[in-house]
N, C-alpha and C positions, 0 to 999 in steps of 0.2 A: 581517480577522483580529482576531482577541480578543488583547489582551495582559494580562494578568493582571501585576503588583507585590507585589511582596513586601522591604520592608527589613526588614535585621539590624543592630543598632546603628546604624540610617540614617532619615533618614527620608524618603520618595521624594518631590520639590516635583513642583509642576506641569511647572518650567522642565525637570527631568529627564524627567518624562512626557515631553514635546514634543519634548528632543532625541532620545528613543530612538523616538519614533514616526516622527521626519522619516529618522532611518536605519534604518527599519524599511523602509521603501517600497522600498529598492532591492533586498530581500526577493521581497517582496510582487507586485513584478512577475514573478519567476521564477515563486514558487508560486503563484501564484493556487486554491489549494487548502487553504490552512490553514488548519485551522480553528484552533484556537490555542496563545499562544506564555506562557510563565513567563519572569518577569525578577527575577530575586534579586541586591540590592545589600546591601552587605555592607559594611562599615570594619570590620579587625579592628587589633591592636597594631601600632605602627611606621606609621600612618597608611596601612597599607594600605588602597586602592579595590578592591572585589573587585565585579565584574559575570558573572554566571552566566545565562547565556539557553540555553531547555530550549524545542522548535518541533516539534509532532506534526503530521507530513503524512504521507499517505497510509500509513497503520502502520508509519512509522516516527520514532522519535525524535533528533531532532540537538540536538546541545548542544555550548555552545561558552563558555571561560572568559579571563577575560581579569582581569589587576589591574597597578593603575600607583599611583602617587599620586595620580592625579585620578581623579573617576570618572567626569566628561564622554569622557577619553580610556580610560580599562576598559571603558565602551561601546562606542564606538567600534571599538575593538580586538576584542572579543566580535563583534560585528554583522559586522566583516571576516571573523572566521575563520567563523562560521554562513555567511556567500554562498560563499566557497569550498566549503564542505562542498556545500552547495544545489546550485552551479552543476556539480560531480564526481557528486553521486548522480543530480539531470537528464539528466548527458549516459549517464552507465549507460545511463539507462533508455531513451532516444532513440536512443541504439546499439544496445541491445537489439532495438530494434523497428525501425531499419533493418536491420539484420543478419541479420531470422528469414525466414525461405523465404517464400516467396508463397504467396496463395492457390491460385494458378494452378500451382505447381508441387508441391503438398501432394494436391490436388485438379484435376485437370486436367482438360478437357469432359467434361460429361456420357456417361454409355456410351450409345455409337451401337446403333440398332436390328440385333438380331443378324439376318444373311443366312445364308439355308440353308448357301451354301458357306463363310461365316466360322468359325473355331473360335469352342468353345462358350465363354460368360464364367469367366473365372475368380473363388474367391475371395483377395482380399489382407488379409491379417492389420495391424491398423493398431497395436493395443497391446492388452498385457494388464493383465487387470484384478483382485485379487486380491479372494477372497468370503469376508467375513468374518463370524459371528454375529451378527448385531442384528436388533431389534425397528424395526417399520416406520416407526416416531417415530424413532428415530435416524438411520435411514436419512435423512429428511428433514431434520435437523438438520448431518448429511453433506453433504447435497445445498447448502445453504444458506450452510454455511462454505465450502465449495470453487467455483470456477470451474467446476465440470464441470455438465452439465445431466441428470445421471443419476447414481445409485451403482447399483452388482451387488452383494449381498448376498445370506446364508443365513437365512431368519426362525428367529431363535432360540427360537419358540413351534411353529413347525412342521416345521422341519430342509428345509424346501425355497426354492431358490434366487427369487428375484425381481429385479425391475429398480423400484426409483421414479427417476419424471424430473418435471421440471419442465413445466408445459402452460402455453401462452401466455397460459391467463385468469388467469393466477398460481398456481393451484390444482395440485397436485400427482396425478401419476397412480401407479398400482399395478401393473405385471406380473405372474402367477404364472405357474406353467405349472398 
């Protein structure tokens, strides 16, 4: 993890580097993903310690503030409240993903080979998709921002419907009818 300093009326020693990196680690083990973190120390009037720690993982931003008279303890203090924050938006997401259906029950065996005397396959409608105007470039800039491996759009140069998806050489493909 990168930690970037920044003092205001302060000036950041080494000895402060050290103590906020040794309680950064307990961090760092949760996320193992961050790329990195802003530490703003701050003394303003009445000898306040103001410590502001700001940590971008996975697009999202947590910040955490903290101020005492010392600023060994506004770290400290900041650092606890950021792992709380960490260890609640973790377990979200670890919840989330015990909690969602199975593959197995989304998609369940493959369809068996139809027998004369079986009824004929049906189709099941999985989701809809709503077709909006763009040009084929955005379509792929669609395709790129989002999770899905496909947009359905309307070429806005030719008024008819297409599909781009993503092809496994990385290269993107084009449907028209």
């Amino acid at each position: 993890m990168k930690i970037e300093y920044t003092g205001r009326n302060f000036t950041v020693s080494p000895s402060i580097k050290k103590h906020i990196n040794e309680n950064f680690k307990k961090i760092d083990v949760v996320l193992k993903g961050a790329t990195r973190a802003h530490v703003v120390l701050s003394v303003e009037k009445h000898h306040r310690h103001l410590a502001e720690i700001v940590v971008h993982w996975n697009d999202k931003a947590l910040t955490s503030k903290a101020d005492t008279t010392d600023m060994y303890t506004s770290v400290l203090q900041a650092v606890d409240k950021l792992r709380k924050q960490v260890v609640k938006v973790k377990g979200k997401i670890i919840d989330r993903k015990h909690h969602a259906t199975s593959a197995g029950q989304v998609a369940p065996s493959p369809v068996p080979p139809v027998s004369p005397d079986s009824p004929a396959p049906r189709i099941v409608r999985s989701r809809r998709y709503s077709v909006k105007p763009m040009t084929p470039e955005e379509a792929i800039l669609r395709v790129e921002d989002s999770t899905e491996q496909f947009v359905v759009f309307r070429n806005a140069e030719t008024d008819r419907v297409g599909v781009i998806y993503k092809r496994k050489d990385g290269n993107y493909g084009l449907i028209e009818p």
